[in-house]
N, CA, C and O of each residue as an XYZ file, in Angstrom:
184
protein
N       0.845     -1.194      0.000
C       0.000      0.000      0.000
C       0.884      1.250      0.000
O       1.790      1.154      0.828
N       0.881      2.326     -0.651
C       1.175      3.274     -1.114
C       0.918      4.403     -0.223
O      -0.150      4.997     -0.369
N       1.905      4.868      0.866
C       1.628      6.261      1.632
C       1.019      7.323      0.908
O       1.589      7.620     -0.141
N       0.147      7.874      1.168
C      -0.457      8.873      0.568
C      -0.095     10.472      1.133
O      -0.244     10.763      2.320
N       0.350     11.358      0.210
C       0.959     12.783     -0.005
C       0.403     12.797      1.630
O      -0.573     12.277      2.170
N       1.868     13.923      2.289
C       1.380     14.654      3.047
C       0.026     15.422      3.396
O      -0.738     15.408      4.362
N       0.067     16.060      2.250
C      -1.177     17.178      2.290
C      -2.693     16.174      2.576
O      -3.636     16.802      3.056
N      -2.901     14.730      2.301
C      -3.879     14.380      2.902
C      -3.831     13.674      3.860
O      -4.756     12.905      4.121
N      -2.694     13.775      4.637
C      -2.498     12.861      5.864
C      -3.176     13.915      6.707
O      -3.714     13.283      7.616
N      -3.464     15.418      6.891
C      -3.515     16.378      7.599
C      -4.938     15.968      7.828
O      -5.766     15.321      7.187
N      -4.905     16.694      9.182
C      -6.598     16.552     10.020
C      -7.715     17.961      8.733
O      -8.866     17.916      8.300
N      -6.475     19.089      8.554
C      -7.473     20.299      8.562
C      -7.891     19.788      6.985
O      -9.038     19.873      6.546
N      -6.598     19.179      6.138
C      -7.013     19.377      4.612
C      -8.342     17.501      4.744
O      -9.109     17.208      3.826
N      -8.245     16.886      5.680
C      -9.426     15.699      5.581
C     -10.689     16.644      5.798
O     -11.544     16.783      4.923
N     -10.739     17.282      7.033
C     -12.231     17.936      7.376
C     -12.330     18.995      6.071
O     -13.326     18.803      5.374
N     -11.445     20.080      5.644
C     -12.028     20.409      4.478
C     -12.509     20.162      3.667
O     -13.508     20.726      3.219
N     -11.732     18.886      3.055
C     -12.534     18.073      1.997
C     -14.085     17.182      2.160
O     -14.891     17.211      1.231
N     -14.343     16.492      3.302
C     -15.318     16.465      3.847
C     -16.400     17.240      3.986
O     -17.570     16.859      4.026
N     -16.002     18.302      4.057
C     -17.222     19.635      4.547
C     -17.615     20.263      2.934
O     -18.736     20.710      2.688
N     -16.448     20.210      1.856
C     -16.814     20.370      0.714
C     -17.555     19.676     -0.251
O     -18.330     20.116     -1.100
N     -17.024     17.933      0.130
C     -18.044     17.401     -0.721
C     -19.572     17.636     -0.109
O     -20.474     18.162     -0.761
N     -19.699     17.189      1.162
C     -21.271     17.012      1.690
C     -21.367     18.356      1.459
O     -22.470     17.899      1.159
N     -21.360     19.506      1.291
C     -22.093     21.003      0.733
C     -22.155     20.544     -0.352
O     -23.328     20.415     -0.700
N     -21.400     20.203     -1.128
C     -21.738     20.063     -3.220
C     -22.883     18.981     -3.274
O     -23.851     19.028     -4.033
N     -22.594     17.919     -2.271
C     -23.656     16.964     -2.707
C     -24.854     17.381     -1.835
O     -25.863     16.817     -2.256
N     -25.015     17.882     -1.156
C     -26.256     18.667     -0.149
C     -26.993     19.504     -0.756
O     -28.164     19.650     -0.407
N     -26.365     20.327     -1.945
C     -26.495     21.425     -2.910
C     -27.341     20.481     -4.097
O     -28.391     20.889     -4.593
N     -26.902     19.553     -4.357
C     -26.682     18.743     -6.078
C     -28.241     18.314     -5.339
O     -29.317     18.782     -5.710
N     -28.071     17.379     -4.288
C     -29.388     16.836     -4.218
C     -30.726     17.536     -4.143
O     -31.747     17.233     -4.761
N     -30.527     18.657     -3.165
C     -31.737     19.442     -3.521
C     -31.950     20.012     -4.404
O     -33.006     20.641     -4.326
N     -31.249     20.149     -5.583
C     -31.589     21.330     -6.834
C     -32.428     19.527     -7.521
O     -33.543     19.624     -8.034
N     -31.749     18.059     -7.434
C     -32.188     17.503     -8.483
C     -32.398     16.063     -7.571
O     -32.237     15.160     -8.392
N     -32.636     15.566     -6.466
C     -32.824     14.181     -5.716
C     -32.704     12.975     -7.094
O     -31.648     12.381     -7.311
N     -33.319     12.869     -7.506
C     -33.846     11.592     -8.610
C     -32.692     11.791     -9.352
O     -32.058     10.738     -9.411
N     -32.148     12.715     -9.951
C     -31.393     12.737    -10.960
C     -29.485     11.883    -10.372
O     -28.609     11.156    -10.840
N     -29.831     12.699     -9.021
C     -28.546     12.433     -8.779
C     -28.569     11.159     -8.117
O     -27.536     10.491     -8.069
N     -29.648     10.748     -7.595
C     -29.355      9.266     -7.327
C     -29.299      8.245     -8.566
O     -28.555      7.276     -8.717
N     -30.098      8.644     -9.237
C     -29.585      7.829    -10.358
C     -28.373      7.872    -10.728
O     -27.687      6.893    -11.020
N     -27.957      9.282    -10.739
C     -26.340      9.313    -11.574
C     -25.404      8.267    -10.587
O     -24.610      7.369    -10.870
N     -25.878      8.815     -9.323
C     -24.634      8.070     -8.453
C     -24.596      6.157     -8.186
O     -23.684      5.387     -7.885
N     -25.967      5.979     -8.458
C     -25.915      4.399     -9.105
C     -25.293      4.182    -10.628
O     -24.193      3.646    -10.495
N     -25.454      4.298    -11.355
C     -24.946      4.531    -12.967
C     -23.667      4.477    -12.308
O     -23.212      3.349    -12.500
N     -23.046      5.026    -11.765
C     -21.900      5.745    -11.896
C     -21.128      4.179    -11.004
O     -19.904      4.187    -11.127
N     -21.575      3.167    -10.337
C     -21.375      1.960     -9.998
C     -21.894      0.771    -10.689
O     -21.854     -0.405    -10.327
N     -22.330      1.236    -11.626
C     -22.928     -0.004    -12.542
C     -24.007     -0.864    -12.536
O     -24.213     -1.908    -13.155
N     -24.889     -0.032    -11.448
C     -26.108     -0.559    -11.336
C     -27.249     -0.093    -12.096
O     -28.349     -0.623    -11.946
């Protein structure tokens, strides 16, 4: 297994990224629910 870059070993750059996706996907779902659950199945091959 492959150490992964400094910059995501960090506590502040994990919770940032965290707090960014769930706003984009918090955002995505209410503008479109159906759409994006579908996409996000599709997007696993179901």
């Amino acid at each position: 297994m492959k150490k992964a870059p400094n910059i995501f070993s960090t506590e502040a750059f994990r919770f940032f990224a965290l707090t960014a996706v769930l706003a984009i996907l918090l955002r995505i779902i209410m503008n479109d629910p159906e759409g994006v659950l579908f996409g996000f199945l599709k997007s696993f091959g179901w």
